[in-house]
N, C-alpha and C positions, 0 to 999 in steps of 0.2 A: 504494500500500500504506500502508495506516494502522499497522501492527503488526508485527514481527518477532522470530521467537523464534529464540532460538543458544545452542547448546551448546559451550562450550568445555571443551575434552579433553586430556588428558595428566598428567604429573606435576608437579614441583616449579616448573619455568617458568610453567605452566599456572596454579596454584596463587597463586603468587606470593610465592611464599620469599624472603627476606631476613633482615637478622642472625641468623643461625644458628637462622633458624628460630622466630626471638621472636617476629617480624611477620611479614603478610604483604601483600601490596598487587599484587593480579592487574591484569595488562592491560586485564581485565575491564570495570576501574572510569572507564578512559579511552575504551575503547569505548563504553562505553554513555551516557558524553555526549558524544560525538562521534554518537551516533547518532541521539539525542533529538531534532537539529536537522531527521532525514529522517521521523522518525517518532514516531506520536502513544504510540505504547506499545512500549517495547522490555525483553524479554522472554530476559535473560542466566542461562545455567544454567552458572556454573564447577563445574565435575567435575575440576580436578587434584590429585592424589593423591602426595606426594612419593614420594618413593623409588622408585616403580614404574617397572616395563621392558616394553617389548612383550612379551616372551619370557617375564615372569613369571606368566602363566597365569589372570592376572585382568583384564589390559586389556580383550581382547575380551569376556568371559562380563557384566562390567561396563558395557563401551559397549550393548552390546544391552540390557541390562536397563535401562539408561536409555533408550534410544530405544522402547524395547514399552512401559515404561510411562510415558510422556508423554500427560499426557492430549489434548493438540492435539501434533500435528508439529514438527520443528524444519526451520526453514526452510533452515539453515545449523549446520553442525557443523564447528567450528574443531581442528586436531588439530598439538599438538606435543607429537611423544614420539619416542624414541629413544635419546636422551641419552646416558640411564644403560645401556642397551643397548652401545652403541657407546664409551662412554667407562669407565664404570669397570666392565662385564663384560667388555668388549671381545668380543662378540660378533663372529662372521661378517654384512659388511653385507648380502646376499642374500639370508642368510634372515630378518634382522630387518626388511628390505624385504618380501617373501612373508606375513608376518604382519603388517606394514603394510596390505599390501593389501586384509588381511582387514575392517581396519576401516574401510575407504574403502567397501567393497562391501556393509559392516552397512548404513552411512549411505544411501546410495543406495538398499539395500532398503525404508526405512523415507522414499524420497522424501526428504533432507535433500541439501542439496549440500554440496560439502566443499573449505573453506579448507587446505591443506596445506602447513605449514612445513619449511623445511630447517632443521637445527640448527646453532648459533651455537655459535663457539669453546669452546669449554672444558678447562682446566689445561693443557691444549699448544698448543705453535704448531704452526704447520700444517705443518712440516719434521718433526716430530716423529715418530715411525714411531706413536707409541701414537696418533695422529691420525688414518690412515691409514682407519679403519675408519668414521668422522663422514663423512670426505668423501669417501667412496664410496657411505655412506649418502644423503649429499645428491647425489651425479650418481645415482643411481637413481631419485631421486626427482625428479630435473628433467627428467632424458631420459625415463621412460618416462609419468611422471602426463603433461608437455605435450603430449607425442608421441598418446598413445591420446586422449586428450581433441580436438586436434585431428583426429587419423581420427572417429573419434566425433561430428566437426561439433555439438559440445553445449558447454555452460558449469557441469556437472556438479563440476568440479572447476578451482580457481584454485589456484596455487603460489606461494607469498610467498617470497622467497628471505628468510629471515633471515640468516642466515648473511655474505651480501653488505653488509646495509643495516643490519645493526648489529655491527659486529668489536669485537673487543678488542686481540689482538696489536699493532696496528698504531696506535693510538692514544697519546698521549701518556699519560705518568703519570695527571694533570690531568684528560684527558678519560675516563680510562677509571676512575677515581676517580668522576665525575659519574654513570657510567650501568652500572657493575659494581658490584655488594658482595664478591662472591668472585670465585674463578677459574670460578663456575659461574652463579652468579644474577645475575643485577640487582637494582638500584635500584631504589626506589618511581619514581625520575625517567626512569630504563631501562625498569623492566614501563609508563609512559604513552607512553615512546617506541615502544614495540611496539603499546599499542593504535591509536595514531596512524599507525603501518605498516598494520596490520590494515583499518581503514578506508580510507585512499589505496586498497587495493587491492580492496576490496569497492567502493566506492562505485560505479564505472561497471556492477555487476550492481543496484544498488539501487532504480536506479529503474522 
């Protein structure tokens, strides 16, 4: 493959939000030299939207209007959202999972495969009860996306666990200082550390 086109989805992670929103600095931008090295033309669509929820009633109607009007196909569609769903609506994870699903299943209409993230800490630790609802959203999303995908004997859908390979709680002052801005975003140095995720786990579908 000479070329690859990818749309990256969701909101303010996605985006790539830092100091309150002054700047921004997407994962985006480390993907896509990290990509350069596999390909002659790489072909990044960021679609993160801050403040948006699953359940806010423009995710879906939005990812479809971008995937029907693309004028070539996206080979891959990267999606982290929930967040704000799970953490400051405090949604029920099940059905913010259910409406998840819905956008897994636009992509796949439209032939795209889909990278799918668990969400990464945010203002609670994970004892927390207001937590309760992220990481329910993330076992939904590991047991049942790995699970159908292998019945499914396809590579339709890969699973990054964020949530696992980039913490916060757990980290020193120091370290979490280097790769957090808030209790929610990251760092310009954090959003490259995610692109650098994103790729480790893409690259064995790449070639």
């Amino acid at each position: 493959m000479s070329s690859i086109r990818i749309l990256a989805f969701g909101a303010s992670l996605t985006e790539g939000y830092h100091s309150l929103g002054y700047e921004f600095h997407p994962y985006t931008i480390r993907l896509s030299q990290l990509l350069r090295s596999s390909f002659e033309t790489v072909d990044i669509n960021n679609a993160g939207v801050s403040g948006e929820a699953i359940l806010s009633g423009t995710m879906l109607p939005r990812l479809k209007q971008l995937l029907s009007s693309a004028k070539n196909k996206y080979d891959w569609v990267l999606i982290l959202a929930g967040t704000n769903d799970t953490v400051r609506d405090q949604q029920k994870a099940s059905i913010i999972f259910d409406t998840y699903k819905l956008l897994i299943n636009e992509c796949h209409k439209h032939e795209a495969r889909v990278l799918a993230m668990t969400l990464p800490e945010a203002f609670y630790p994970r004892n927390s009860p207001f937590d309760v609802k992220r990481q329910e959203f993330n076992r939904l999303l590991k047991e049942e996306l790995i699970s159908n995908n292998n019945d499914n004997n396809s590579n339709n859908i890969v699973v990054l666990d964020v949530d696992k390979l980039l913490p916060q709680y757990s980290l020193s002052k120091n370290e979490r200082q280097q790769i957090w801005d808030d209790e929610l975003h990251l760092t310009p140095k954090g959003y490259d550390q995610l692109g650098q995720l994103i790729f480790d786990v893409l690259k064995p579908y790449l070639t």
